[in-house]
C-alpha positions in Angstrom: -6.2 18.2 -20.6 -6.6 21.8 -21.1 -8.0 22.6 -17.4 -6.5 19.7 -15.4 -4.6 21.0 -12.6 -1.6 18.9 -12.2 0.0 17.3 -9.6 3.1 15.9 -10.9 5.2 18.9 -9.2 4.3 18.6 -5.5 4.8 14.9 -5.9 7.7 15.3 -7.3 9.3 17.3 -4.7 7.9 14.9 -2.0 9.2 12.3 -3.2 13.4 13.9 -4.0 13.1 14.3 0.1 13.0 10.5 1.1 16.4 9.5 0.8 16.4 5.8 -1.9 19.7 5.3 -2.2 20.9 2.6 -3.8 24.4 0.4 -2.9 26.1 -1.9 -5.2 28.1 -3.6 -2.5 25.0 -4.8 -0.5 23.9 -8.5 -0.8 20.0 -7.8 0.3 16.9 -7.0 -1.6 16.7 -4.4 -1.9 20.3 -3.4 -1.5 18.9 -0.4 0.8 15.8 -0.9 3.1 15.7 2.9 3.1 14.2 2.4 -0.3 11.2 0.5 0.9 9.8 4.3 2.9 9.4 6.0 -0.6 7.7 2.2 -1.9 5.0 2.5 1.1 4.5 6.0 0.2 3.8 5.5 -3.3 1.2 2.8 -2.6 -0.8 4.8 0.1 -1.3 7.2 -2.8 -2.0 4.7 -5.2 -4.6 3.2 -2.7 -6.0 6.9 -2.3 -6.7 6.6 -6.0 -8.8 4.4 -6.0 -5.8 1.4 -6.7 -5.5 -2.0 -5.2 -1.2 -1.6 -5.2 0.6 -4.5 -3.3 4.4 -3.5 -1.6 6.2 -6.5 -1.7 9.1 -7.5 0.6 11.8 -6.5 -1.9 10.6 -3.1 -2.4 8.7 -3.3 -5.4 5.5 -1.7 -6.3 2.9 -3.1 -8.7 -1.0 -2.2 -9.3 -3.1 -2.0 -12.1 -5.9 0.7 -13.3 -8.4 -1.9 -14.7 -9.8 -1.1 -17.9 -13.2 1.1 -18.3 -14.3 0.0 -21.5 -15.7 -2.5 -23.6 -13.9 -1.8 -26.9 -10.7 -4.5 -27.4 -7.8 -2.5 -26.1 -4.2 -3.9 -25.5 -3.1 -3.7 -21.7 0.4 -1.8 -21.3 2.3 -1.3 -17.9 4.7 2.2 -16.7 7.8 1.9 -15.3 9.9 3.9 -13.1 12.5 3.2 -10.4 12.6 4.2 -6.8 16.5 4.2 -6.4 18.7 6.6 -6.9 22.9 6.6 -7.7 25.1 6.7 -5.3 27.3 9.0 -7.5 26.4 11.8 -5.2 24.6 11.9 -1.8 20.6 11.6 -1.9 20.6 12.4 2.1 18.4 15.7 3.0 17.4 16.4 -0.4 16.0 20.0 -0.5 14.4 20.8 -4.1 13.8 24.8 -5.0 11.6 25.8 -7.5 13.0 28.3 -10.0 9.9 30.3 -11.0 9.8 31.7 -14.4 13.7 31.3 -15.5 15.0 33.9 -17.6 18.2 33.0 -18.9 20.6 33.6 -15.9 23.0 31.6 -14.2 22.0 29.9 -11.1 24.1 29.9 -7.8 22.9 26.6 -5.8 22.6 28.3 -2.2 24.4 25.3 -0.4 27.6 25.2 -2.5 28.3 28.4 -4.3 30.5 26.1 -6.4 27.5 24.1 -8.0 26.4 26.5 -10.7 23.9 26.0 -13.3 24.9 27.6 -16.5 23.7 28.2 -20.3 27.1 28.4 -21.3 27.7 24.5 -20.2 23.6 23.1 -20.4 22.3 25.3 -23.3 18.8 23.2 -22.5 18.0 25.9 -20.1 17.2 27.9 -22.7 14.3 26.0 -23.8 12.8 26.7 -20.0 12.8 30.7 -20.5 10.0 31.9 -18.3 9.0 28.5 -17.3 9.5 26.9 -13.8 12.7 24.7 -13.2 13.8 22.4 -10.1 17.1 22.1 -8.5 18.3 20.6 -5.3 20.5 23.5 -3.3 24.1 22.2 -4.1 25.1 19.3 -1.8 23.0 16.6 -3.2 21.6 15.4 -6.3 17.7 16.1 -7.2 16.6 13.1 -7.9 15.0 13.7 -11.2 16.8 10.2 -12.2 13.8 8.8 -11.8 11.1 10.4 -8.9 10.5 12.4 -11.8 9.3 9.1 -13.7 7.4 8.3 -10.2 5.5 11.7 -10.2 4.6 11.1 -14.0 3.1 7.9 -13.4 1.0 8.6 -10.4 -0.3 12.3 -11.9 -1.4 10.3 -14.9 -3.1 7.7 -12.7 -4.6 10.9 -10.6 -5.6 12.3 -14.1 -7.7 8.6 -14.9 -9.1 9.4 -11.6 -11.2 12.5 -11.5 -12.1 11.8 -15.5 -13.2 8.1 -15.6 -15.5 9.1 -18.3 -12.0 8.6 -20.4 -11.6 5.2 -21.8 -8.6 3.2 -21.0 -7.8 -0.5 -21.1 -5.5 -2.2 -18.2 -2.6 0.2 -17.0 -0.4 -1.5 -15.2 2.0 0.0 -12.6 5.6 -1.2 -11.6 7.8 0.9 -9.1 11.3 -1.0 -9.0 14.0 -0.7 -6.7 17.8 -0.6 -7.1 17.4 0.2 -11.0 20.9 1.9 -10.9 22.6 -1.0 -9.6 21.8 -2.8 -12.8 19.1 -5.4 -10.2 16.1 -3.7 -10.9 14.2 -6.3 -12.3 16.4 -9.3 -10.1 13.1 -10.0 -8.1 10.5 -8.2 -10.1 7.4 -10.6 -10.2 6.4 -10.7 -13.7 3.1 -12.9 -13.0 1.9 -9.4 -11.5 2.1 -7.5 -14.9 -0.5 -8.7 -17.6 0.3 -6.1 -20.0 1.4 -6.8 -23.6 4.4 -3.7 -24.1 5.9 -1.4 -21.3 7.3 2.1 -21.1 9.9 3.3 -18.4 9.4 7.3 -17.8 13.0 7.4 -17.3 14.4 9.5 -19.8 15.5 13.1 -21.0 14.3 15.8 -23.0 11.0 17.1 -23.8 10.0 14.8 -26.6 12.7 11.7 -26.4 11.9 8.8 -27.0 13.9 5.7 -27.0 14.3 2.2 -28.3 18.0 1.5 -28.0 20.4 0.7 -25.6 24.4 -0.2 -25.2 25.3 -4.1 -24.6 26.5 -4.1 -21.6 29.7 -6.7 -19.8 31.3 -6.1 -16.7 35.1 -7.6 -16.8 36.8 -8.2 -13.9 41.0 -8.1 -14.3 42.9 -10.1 -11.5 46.5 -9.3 -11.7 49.0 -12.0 -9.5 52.2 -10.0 -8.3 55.1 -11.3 -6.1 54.6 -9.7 -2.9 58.1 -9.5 -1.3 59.5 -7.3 2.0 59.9 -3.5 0.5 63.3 -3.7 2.3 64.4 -6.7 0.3 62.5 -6.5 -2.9 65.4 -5.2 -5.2 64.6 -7.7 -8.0 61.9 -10.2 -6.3 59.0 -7.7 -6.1 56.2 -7.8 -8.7 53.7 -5.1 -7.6 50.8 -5.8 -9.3 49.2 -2.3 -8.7 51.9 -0.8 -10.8 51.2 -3.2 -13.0 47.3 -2.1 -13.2 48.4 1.2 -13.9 50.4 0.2 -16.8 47.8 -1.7 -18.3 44.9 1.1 -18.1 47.9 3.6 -19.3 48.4 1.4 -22.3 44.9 1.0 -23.2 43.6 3.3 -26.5 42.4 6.8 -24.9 39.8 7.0 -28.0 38.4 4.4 -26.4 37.9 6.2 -23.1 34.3 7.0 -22.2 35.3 10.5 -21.9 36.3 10.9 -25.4 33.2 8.8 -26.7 29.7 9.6 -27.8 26.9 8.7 -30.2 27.2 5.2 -30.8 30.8 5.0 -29.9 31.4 2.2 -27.6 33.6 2.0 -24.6 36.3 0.7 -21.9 35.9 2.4 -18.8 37.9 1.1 -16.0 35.9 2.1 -13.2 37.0 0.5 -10.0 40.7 -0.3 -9.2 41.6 -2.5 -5.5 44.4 -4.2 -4.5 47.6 -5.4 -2.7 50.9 -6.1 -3.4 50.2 -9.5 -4.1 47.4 -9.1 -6.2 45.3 -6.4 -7.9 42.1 -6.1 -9.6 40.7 -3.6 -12.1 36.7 -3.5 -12.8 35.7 -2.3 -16.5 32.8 -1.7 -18.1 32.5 -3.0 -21.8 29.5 -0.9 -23.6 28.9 -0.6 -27.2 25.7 -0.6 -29.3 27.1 -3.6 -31.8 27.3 -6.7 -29.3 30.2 -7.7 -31.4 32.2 -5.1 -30.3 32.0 -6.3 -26.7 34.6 -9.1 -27.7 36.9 -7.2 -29.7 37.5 -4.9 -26.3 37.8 -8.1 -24.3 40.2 -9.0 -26.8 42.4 -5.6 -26.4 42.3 -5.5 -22.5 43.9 -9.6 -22.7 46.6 -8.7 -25.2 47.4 -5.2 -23.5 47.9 -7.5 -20.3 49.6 -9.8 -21.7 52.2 -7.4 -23.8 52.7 -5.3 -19.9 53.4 -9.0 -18.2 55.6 -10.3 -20.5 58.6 -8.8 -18.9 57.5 -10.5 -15.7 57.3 -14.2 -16.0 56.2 -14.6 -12.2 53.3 -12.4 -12.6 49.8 -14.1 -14.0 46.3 -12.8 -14.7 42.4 -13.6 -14.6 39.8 -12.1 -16.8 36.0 -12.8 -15.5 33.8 -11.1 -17.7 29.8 -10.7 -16.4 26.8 -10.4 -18.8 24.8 -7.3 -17.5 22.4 -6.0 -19.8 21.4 -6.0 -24.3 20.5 -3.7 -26.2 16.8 -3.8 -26.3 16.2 -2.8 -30.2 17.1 -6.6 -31.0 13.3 -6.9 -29.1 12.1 -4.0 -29.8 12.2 -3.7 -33.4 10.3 -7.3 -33.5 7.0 -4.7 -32.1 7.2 -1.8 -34.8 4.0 -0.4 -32.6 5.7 -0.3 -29.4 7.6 3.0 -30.5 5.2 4.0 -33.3 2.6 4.4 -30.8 4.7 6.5 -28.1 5.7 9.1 -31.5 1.7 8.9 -32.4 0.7 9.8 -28.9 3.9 12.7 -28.6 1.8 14.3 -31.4 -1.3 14.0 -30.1 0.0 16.0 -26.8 1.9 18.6 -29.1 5.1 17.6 -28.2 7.7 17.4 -30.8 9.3 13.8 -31.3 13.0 12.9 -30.8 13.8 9.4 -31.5 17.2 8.9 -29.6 19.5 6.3 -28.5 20.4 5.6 -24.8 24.4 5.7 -23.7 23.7 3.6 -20.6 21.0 0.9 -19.4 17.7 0.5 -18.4 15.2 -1.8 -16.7 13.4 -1.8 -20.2 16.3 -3.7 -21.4 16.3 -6.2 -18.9 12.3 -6.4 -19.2 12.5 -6.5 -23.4 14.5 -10.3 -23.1 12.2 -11.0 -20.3 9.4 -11.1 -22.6 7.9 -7.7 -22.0 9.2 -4.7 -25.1 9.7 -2.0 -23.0 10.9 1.2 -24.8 12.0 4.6 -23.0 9.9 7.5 -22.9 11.1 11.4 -21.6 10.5 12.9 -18.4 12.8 15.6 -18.7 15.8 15.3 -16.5 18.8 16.8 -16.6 22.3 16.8 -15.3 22.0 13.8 -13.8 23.7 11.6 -10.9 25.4 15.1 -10.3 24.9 18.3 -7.4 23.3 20.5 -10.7 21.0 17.9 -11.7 17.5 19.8 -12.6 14.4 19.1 -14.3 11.9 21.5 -15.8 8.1 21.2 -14.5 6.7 21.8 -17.7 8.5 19.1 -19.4 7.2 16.8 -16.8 3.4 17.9 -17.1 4.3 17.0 -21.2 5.3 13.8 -20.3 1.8 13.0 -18.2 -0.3 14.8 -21.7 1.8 12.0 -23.6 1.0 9.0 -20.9 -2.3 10.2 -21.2 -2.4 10.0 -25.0 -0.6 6.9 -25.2 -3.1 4.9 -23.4 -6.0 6.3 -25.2 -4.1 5.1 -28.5 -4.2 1.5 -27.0 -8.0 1.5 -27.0 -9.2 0.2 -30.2 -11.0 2.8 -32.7 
């Protein structure tokens, strides 16, 4: 790939401009239709590669590079998602390319108070001299996971002006609403014949990744005794008080803010209510499913030892599946990784075998019947107003897409 002239950062920064935010309080597919401009996007340049892509009515994207050769080869597919968090606002994205970064601290323009810093993301300092890309301080990039789009489709674009290159089937799957935990609720798996998958949804140069938490949602309803404020002396319950008791009394080790590695977690993220009842939303994550009980476990018994000073109050626990850890599938299909770490060598890019602190669709996909493991695109900082990605760790990630399939073609 020597002399290929990529195209991964102009896409790239097209595509951080089309607002895809996601919302986890919408009921339709997908949860934004705003989502569906950057899908029709992606499949006119598909199309103008020489692709067949079909748009489908939920916002997905899927399309297949048909295979070139007759050697045996085992079809694969590449993942990313078209959404992004709603953490921070996606609306009038503007991404500025830092040529040739050397070291210094960078002042987004929009909010002098968004600053980029060694001191706080030492990764910087593996971009000296190289080209970075920010967003200009009132809105997140992106990178999390148009980086993943640009990847795919400069890889594709690569496959097109060399079809000398053997490949076997590629397929393609673009997938909304990925950061709502629903990115594969309508995904059409009839449309992808490949054997293993890789979401370009990662991190550093080099990661790759095979691991996930185990994921529960529990929902805690708390029932007060909602009495006149005027009258309450000894009648009210107020259950939000109550809520804030509870989360006080839970063990701050086991705060996600004080977690990392494989540490699990109980992060109460979402608190609503009245004064006749209130409900607190936690997430339950931990890489030993196991552990996903024991913290159901705490959260009753703390409840129970707050409430048991007031006999008219009651609870409800609902607890929601959400996601596995996808090395329970993964490590059934040794190759699925092997072959990602073979082809990060064959494109010179040092391998890092890591775990991820979150989900992905690759989890979801894994238990579906499709191994899907995780593969770098470089982003940084993400779901945040200094999120950034470097350009040349994004042209790494197409050499290693580009390897990757080549390794898939029999010898």
């Amino acid at each position: 790939m020597q002399d290929y002239v990529f195209t991964v950062t102009e896409r790239f920064c097209r595509y951080v401009t089309i607002d895809t935010t996601s919302d986890p309080n919408s009921n339709t597919y997908p949860s934004t239709p705003k989502q569906k401009d950057l899908a029709k996007l992606l499949g006119k340049e598909l199309h103008e590669l020489g692709l067949h892509p079909i748009v489908d009515e939920f916002g997905y994207v899927y399309a297949c590079l048909p295979a070139n050769t007759k050697k045996s080869f085992t079809p694969i597919a590449f993942i990313a998602h078209i959404d992004t968090t709603s953490d921070c606002s996606g609306t009038g994205v503007k991404p500025i390319i830092h040529r040739s970064y050397h070291g210094q601290d960078i002042v987004l323009p929009d909010d002098h108070n968004q600053v980029l810093s060694p001191r706080d993301m030492p990764y910087l300092l593996t971009h000296l001299d190289k080209d970075i890309i920010t967003a200009s301080g009132k809105t997140l990039l992106g990178a999390d996971d148009k980086s993943g789009l640009a990847v795919i489709v400069d890889m594709v674009h690569y496959f097109y002006i060399h079809p000398d290159i053997e490949h076997g089937d590629i397929f393609i799957v673009f997938t909304p609403d990925e950061e709502i935990a629903r990115g594969t609720a309508k995904i059409d798996m009839d449309k992808i014949k490949a054997q293993y998958a890789y979401t370009l949804d990662g991190g550093a140069l080099g990661t790759i990744e095979d691991e996930c938490f185990n994921a529960r949602a529990l929902t805690l309803t708390i029932k007060g005794v909602s009495f006149h404020p005027g009258a309450a002396k000894d009648r009210l319950i107020n259950p939000i008080k109550l809520a804030a008791r509870i989360i006080d009394e839970l063990p701050a080790q086991l705060a996600p803010e004080h977690t990392e590695g494989r540490q699990g977690f109980i992060h109460p993220h979402k608190i609503e209510g009245s004064a006749t009842d209130c409900q607190i939303h936690f997430l339950l994550r931990d890489f030993d499913v196991r552990q996903l009980t024991v913290y159901e476990d705490l959260i009753r018994l703390t409840t129970e030892e707050v409430l048991k000073k007031y006999q008219s109050a009651g609870y409800h626990i609902a607890i929601t599946e959400q996601y596995k850890n996808m090395k329970i599938v993964l490590d059934q299909h040794p190759q699925v990784m092997k072959l990602a770490e073979d082809a990060c060598k064959k494109a010179l890019v040092p391998v890092k075998n890591k775990l991820i602190r979150g989900g992905t669709d690759g989890s979801l996909l894994s238990f579906m019947g499709l191994p899907t493991a995780n593969i770098f695109t470089g982003q940084q900082a993400i779901h945040s107003c200094k999120e950034w990605i470097g350009v040349e760790d994004m042209k790494s990630a197409v050499k290693v897409l580009v390897a990757l399939v080549q390794l898939y073609v029999a010898e």
